[in-house]
Residue frames relative to the residue before (quaternion, step in Angstrom):
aa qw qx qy qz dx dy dz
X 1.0000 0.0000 0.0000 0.0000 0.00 0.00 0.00
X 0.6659 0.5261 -0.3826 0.3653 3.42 1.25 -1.07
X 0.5830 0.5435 -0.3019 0.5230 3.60 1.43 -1.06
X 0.6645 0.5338 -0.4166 0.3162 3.82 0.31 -0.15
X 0.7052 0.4902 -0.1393 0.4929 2.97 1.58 -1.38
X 0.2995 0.7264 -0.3406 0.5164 3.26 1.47 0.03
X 0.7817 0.4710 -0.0844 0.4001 3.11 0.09 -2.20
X 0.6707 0.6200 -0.2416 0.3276 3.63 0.92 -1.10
X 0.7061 0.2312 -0.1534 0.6515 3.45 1.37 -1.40
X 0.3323 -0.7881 0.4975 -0.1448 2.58 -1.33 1.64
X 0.5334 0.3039 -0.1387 0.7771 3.18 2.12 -0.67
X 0.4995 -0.5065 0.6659 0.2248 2.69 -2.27 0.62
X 0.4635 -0.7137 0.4212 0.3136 3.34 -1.41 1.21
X 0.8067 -0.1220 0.2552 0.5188 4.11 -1.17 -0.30
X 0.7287 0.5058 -0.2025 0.4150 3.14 0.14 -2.10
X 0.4384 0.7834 -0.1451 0.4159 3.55 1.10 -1.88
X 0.8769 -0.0626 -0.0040 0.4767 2.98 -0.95 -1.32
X 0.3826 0.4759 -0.6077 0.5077 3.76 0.73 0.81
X 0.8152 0.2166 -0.2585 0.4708 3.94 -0.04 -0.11
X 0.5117 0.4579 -0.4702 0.5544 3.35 1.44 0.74
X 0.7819 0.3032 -0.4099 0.3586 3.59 0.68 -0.21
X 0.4125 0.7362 -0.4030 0.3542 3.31 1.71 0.28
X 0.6661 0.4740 -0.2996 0.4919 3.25 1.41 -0.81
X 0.1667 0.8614 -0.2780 0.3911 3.16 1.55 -0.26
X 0.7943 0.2038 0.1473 0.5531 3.04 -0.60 -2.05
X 0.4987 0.5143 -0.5433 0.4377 4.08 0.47 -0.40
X 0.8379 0.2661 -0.2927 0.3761 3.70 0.54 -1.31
X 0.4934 0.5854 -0.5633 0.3108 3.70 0.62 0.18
X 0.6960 0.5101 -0.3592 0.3556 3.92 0.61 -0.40
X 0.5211 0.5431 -0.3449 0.5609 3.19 2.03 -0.71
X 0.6841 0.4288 -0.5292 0.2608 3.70 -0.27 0.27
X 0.7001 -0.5492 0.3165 0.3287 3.24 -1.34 0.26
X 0.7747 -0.4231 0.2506 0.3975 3.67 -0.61 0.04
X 0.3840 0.8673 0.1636 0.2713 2.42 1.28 -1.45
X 0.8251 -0.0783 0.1040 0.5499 2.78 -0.25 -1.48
X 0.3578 0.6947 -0.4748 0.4050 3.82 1.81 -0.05
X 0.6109 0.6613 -0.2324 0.3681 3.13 1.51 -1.74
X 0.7945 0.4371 -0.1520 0.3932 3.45 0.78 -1.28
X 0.5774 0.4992 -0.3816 0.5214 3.79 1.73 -0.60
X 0.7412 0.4286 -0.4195 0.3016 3.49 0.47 -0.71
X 0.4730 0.7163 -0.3550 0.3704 3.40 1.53 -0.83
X 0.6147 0.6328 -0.1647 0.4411 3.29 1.42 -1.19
X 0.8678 0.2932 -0.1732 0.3620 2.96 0.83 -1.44
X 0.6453 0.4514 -0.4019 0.4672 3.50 1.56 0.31
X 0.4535 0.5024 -0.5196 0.5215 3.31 1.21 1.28
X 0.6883 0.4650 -0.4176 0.3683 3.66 0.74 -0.84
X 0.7368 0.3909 -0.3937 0.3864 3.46 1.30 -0.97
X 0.6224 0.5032 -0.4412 0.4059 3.68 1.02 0.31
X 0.3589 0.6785 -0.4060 0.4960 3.34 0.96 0.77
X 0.5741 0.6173 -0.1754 0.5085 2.90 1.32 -2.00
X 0.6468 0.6061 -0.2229 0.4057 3.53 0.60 -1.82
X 0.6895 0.5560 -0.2112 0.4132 3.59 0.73 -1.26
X 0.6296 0.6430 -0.1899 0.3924 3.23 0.95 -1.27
X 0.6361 0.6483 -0.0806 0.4105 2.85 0.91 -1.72
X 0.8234 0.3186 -0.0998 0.4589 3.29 0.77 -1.58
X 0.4465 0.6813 -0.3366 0.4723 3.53 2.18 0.00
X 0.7111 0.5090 -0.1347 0.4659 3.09 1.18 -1.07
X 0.8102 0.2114 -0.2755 0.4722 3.46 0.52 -0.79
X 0.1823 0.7509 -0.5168 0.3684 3.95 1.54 0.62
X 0.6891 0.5228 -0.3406 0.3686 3.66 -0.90 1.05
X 0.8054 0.5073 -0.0727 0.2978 2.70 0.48 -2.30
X 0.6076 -0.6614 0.4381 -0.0367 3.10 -1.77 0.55
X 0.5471 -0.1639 0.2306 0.7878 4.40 0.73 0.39
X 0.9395 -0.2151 0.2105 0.1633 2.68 -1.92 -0.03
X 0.1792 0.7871 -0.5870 0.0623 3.86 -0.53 0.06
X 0.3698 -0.7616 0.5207 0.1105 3.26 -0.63 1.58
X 0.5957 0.5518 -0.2144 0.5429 3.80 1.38 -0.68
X 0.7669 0.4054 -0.2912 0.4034 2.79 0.62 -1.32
X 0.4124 0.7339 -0.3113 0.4409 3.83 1.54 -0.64
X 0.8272 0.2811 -0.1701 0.4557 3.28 0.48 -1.37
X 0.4720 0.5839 -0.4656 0.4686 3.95 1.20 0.19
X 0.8014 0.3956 -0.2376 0.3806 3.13 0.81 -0.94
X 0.5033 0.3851 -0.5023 0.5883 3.32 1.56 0.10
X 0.4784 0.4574 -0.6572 0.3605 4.35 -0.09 0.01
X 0.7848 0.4449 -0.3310 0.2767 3.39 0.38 -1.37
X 0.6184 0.5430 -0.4036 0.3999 3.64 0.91 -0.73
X 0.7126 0.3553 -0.4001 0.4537 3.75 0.83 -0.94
X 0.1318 0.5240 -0.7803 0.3150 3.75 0.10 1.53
X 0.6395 0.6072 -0.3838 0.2739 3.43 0.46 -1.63
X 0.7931 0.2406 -0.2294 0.5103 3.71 0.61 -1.21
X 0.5772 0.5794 -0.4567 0.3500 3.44 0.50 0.00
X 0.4671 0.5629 -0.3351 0.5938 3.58 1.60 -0.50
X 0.7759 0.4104 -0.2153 0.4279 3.55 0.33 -0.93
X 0.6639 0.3300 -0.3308 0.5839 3.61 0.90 -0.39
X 0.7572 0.5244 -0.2290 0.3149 4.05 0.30 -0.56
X 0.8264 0.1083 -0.1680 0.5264 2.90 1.61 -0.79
X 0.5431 -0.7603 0.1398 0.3279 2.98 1.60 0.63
X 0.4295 0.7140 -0.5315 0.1523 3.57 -0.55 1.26
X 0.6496 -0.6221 0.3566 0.2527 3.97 -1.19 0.00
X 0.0222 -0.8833 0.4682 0.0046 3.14 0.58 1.79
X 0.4547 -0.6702 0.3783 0.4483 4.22 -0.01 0.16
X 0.5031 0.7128 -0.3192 0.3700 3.59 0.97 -0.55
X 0.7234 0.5218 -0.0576 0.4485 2.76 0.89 -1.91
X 0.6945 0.4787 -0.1803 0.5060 3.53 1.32 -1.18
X 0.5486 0.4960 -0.5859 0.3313 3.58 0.66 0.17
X 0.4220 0.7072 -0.5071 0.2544 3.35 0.84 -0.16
X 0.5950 0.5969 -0.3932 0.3676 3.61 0.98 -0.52
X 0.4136 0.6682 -0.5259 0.3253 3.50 0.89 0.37
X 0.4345 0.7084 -0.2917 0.4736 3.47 1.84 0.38
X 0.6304 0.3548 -0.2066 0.6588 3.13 1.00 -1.07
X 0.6790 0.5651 -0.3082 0.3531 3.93 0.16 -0.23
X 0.5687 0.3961 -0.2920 0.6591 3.48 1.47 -0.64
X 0.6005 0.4632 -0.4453 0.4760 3.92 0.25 -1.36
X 0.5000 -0.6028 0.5628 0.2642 4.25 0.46 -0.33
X 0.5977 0.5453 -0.4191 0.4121 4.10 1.20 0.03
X 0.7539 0.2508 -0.2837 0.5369 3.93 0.93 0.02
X 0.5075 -0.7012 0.4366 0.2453 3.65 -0.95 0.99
X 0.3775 -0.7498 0.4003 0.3675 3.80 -0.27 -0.35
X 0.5695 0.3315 -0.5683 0.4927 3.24 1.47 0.27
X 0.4506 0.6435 -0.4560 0.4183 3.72 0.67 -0.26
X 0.6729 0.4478 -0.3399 0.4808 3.70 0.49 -1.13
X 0.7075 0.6306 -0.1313 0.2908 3.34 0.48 -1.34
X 0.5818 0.4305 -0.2369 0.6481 3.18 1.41 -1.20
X 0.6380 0.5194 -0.4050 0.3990 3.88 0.41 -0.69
X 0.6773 0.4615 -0.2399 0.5203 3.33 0.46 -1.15
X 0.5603 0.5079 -0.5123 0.4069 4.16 0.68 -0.40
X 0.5073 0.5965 -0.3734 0.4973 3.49 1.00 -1.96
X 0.6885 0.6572 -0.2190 0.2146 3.41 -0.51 -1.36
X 0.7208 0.4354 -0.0273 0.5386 3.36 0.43 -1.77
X 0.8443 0.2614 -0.2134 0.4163 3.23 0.65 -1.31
X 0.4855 0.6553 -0.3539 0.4579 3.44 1.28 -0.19
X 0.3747 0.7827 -0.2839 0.4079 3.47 1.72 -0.68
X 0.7314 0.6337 -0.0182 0.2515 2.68 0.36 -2.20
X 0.8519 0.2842 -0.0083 0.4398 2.59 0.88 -1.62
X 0.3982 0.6559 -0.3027 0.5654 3.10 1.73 0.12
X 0.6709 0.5393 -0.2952 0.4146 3.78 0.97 -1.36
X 0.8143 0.3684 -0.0147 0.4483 3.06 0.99 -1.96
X 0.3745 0.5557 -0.5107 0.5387 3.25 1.00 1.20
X 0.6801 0.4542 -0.2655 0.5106 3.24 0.62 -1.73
X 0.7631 0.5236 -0.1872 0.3295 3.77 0.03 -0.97
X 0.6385 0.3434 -0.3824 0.5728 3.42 1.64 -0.51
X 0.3694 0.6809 -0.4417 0.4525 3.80 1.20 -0.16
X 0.9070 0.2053 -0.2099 0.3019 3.34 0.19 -0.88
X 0.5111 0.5133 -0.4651 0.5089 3.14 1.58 0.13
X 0.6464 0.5363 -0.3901 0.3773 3.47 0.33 -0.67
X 0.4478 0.3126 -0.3758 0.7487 4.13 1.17 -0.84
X 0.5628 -0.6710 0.4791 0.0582 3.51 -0.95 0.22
X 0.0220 -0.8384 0.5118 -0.1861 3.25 1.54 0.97
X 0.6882 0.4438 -0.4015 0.4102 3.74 0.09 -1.51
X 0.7255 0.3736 -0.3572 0.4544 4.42 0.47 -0.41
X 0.0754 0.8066 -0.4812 0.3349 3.01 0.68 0.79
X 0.7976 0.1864 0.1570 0.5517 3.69 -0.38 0.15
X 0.4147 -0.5821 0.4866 0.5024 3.75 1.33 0.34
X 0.7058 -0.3420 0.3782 0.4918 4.28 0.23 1.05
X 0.3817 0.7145 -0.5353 0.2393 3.78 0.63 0.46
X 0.5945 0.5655 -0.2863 0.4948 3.29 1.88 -0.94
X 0.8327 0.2356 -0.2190 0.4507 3.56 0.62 -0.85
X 0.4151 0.6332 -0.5076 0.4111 2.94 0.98 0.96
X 0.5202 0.5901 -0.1876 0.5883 3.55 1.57 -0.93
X 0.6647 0.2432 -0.3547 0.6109 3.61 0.43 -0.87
X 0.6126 0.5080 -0.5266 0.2989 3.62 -0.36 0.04
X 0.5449 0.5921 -0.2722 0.5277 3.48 1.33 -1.49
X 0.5930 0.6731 -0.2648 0.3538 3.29 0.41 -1.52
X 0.6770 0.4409 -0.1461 0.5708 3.37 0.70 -1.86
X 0.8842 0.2187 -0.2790 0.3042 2.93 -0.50 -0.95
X 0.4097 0.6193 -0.5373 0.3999 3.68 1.25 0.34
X 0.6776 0.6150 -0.2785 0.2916 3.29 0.99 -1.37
X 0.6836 0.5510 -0.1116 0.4654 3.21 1.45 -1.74
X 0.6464 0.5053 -0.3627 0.4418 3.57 1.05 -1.12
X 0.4492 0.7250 -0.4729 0.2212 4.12 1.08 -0.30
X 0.4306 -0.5604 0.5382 0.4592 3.60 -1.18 -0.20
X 0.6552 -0.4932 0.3744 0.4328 3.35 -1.19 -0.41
X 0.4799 0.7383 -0.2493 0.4031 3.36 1.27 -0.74
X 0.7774 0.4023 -0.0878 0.4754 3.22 0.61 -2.03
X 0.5481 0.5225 -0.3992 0.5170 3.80 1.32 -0.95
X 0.8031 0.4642 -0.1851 0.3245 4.08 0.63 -1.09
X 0.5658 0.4208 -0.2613 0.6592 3.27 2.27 0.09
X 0.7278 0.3645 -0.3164 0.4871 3.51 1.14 0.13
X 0.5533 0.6005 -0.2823 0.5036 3.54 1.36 0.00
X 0.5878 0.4269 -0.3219 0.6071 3.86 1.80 -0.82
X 0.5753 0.5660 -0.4398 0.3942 3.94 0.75 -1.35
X 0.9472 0.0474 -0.2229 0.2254 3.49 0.52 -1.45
X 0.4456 0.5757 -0.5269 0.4386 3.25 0.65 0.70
X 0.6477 0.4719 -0.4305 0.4152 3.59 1.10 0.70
X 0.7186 0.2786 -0.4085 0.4890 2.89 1.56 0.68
X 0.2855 0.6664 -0.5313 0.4382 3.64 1.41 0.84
X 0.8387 0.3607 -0.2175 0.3452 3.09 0.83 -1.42
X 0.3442 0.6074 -0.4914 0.5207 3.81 1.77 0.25
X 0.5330 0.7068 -0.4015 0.2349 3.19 0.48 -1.04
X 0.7964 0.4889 0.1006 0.3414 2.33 0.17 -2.29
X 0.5703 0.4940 -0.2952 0.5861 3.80 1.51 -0.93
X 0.5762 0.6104 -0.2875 0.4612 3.61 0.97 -1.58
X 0.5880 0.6274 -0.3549 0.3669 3.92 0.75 -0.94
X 0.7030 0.5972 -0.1424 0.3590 3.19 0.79 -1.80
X 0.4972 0.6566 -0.2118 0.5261 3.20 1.36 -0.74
X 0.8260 0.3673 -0.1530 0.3992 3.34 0.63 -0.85
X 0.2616 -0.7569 0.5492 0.2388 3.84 -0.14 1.02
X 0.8104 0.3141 -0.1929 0.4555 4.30 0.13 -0.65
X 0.7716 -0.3615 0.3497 0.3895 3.60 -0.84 0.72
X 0.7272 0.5413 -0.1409 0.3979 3.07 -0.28 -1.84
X 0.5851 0.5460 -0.1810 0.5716 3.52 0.92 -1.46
X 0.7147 0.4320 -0.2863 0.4697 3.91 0.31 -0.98
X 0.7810 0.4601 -0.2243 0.3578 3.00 0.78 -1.03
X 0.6976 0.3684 -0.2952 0.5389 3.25 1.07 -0.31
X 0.2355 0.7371 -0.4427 0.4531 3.70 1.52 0.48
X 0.8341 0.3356 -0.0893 0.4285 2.70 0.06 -2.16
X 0.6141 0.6346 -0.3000 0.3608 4.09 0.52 -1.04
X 0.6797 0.2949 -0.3927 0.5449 3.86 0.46 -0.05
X 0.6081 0.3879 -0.4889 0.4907 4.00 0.14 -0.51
X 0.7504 0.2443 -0.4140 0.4537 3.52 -0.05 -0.83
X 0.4657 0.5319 -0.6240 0.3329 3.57 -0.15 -0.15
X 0.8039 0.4064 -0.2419 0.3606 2.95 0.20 -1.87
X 0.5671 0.4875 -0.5104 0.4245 4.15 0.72 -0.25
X 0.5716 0.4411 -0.4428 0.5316 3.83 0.47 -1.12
X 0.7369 0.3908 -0.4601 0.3041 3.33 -0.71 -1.82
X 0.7753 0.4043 -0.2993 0.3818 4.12 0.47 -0.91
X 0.5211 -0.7076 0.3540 0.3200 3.96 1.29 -0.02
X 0.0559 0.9352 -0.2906 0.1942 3.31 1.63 0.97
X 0.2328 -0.8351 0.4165 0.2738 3.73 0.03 0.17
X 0.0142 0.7423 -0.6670 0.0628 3.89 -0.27 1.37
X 0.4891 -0.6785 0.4622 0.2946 2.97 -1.18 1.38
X 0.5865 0.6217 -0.3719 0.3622 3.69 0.73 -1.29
X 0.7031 0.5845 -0.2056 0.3489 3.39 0.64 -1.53
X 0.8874 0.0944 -0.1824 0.4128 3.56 0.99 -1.23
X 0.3609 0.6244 -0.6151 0.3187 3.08 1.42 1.86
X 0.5980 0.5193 -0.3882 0.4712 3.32 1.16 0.78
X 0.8524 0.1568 -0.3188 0.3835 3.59 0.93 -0.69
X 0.3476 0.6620 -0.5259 0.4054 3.52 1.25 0.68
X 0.7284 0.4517 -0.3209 0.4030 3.52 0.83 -1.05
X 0.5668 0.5723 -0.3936 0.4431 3.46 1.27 -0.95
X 0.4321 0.6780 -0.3570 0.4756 4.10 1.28 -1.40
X 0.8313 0.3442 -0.2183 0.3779 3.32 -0.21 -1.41
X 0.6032 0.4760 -0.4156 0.4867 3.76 0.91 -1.36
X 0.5789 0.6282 -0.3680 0.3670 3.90 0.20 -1.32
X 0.7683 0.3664 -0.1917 0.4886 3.52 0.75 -1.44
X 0.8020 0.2511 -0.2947 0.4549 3.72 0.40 -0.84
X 0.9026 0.2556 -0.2955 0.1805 3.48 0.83 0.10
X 0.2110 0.7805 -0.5312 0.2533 3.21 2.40 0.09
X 0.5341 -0.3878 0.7171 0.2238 3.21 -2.51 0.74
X 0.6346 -0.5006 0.5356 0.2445 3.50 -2.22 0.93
X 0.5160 0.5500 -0.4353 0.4916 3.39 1.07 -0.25
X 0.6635 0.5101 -0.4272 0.3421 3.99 1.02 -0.67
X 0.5100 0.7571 -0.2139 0.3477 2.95 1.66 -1.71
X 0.7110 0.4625 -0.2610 0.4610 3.34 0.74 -1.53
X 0.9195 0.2821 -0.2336 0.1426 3.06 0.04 -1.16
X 0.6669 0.4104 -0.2929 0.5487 3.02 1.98 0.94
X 0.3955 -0.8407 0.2802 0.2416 3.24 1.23 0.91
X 0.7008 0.4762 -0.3790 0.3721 3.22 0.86 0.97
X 0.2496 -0.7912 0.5078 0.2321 3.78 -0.59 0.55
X 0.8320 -0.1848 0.3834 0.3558 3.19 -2.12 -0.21
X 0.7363 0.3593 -0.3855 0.4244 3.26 0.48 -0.55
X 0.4394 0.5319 -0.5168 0.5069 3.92 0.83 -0.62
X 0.9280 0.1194 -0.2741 0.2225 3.46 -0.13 -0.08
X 0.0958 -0.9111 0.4008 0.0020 3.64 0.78 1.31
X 0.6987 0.4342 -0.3334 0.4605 3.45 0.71 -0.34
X 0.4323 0.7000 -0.3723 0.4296 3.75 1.46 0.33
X 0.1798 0.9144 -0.3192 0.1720 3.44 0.62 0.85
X 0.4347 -0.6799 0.3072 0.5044 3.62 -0.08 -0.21
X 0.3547 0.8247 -0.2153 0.3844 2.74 2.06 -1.05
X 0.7469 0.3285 -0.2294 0.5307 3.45 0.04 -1.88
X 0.7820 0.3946 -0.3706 0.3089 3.41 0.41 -1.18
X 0.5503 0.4993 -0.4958 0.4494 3.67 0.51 0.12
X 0.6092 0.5851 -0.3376 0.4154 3.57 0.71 -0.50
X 0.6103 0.5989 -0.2373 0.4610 3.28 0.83 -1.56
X 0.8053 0.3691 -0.1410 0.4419 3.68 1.11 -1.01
X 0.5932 0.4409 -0.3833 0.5538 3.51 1.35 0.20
X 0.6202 0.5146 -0.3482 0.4788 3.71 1.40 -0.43
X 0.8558 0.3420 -0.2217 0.3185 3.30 0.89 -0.92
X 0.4967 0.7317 -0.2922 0.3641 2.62 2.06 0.40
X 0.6525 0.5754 -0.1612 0.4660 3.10 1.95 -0.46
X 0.5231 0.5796 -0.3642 0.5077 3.12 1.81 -0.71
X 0.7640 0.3892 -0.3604 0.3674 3.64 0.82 -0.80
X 0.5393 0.6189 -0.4458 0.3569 3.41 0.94 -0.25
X 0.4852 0.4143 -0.2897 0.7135 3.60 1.12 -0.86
X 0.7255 0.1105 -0.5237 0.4326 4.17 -1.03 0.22
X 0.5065 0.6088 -0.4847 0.3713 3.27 0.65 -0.32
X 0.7898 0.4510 -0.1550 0.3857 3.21 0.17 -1.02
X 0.7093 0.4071 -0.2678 0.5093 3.64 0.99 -0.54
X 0.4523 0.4098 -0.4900 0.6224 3.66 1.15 0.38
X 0.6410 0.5441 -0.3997 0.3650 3.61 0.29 -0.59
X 0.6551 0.5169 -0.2258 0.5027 3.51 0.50 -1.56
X 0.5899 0.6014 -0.3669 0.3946 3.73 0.54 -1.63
X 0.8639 0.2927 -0.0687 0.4041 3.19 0.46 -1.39
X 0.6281 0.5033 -0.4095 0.4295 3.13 0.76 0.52
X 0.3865 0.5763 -0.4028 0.5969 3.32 1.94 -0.64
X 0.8702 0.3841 -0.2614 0.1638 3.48 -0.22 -0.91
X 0.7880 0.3302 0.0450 0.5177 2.93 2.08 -0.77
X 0.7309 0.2382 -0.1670 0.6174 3.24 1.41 -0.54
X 0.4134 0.7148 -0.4979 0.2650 3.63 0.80 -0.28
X 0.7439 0.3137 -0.1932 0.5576 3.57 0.45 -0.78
X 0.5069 0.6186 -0.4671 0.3772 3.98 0.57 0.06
């Protein structure tokens, strides 16, 4: 009977996969520089992959689309599903360690330095992928339907107040970081993946601000605008100017604002769950 019941639960319960993602996070601080250096590099290529997808998918369309929203959030969580399956160091994902900081097992210049590596390793991970795909010519896609979208895209992002970029930067990275807890839970691929595929849906499908994410399509926004061919121009009858609030300017903002909102959702999925589950451990 004991082996049957065994066999039945397949997932790890609340309690569980709260002290499964604790081990988690214990072993990100244990790697080497290094190789912290090389997952995150990774992971700010898988989520700009993610980024691509996204902007493949919602390429075309017309006003709003509440469907069409939530396709384009299936496609983007490729980005974390790359990052949770095959395993790399996204910064979003790592504020969670504000766990290991209360419990007293991770210093804060230690945390801190980790999360610099990280973030910026991101970056540079994004904005590789992203000049890659402008340069092969991804953005003409669709007669320039794609880089017409990343432009929109951008300049939706850029055209925000600060306020709204720092209430949409905490919302989504409180559900990156469900995600990502929600994973742990899960003992078989398949399980991860479908972990990870409704939170992120649901941040894209709602127009959420993830830092990782728009160091890829802000940069793609900007390349599209300062450096598409007249051949893009034409075949989407709109120019550079249609999109003035696209700036480097905004877009560097947009990332230092939404970089803080996510550190703070980050962190309150973190805390939550340690109040609820590790606090007494």
């Amino acid at each position: 009977m004991a082996d049957e019941a065994e066999l039945a639960v397949d997932d790890a319960s609340p309690a569980q996969t709260a002290r499964n993602t604790l081990d988690y996070l214990c072993g990100k601080v244990r790697k080497a520089s290094s190789e912290v250096l090389v997952l995150s590099l990774l992971a700010g290529g898988y989520i700009a992959f993610g980024a691509i997808v996204f902007l493949v998918v919602g390429a075309g369309g017309e006003g709003f689309s509440g469907p069409g929203h939530l396709l384009a959030g299936l496609g983007f969580s490729v980005g974390l599903i790359l990052v949770i399956v095959a395993g790399a160091e996204l910064f979003t994902g790592d504020t969670l360690l504000v766990v290991n900081r209360i419990r007293g097992t991770l210093d804060a210049g230690t945390m801190w330095r980790f999360w610099t590596l990280v973030y910026f390793a991101n970056f540079a991970g994004a904005l590789v992928i992203a000049a890659l795909f402008v340069v092969a010519g991804g953005h003409m896609a669709g007669e320039g339907a794609v880089g017409l979208n990343a432009l929109e895209v951008g300049a939706s992002k850029t055209g925000k107040s600060v306020v709204a970029i720092l209430a949409s930067g905490i919302l989504a990275n409180m559900l990156v970081c469900l995600a990502v807890w929600a994973a742990q839970a899960a003992r078989t691929v398949p399980g991860k993946i479908l972990a990870v595929i409704g939170p992120i849906s649901a941040f894209v499908a709602a127009g959420f601000e993830h830092s990782v994410a728009n160091m890829s399509l802000l940069p793609i926004a900007l390349m599209v605008k300062g450096g598409a061919g007249p051949e893009f121009w034409a075949a989407t009858g709109v120019s550079a100017a249609d999109f003035p609030e696209l700036t480097l300017g905004s877009a560097v903002l947009n990332l230092v604002v939404c970089t803080i909102g996510n550190t703070l959702g980050g962190a309150s999925i973190g805390l939550a769950y340690w109040y609820a589950f590790l606090r007494k451990a």
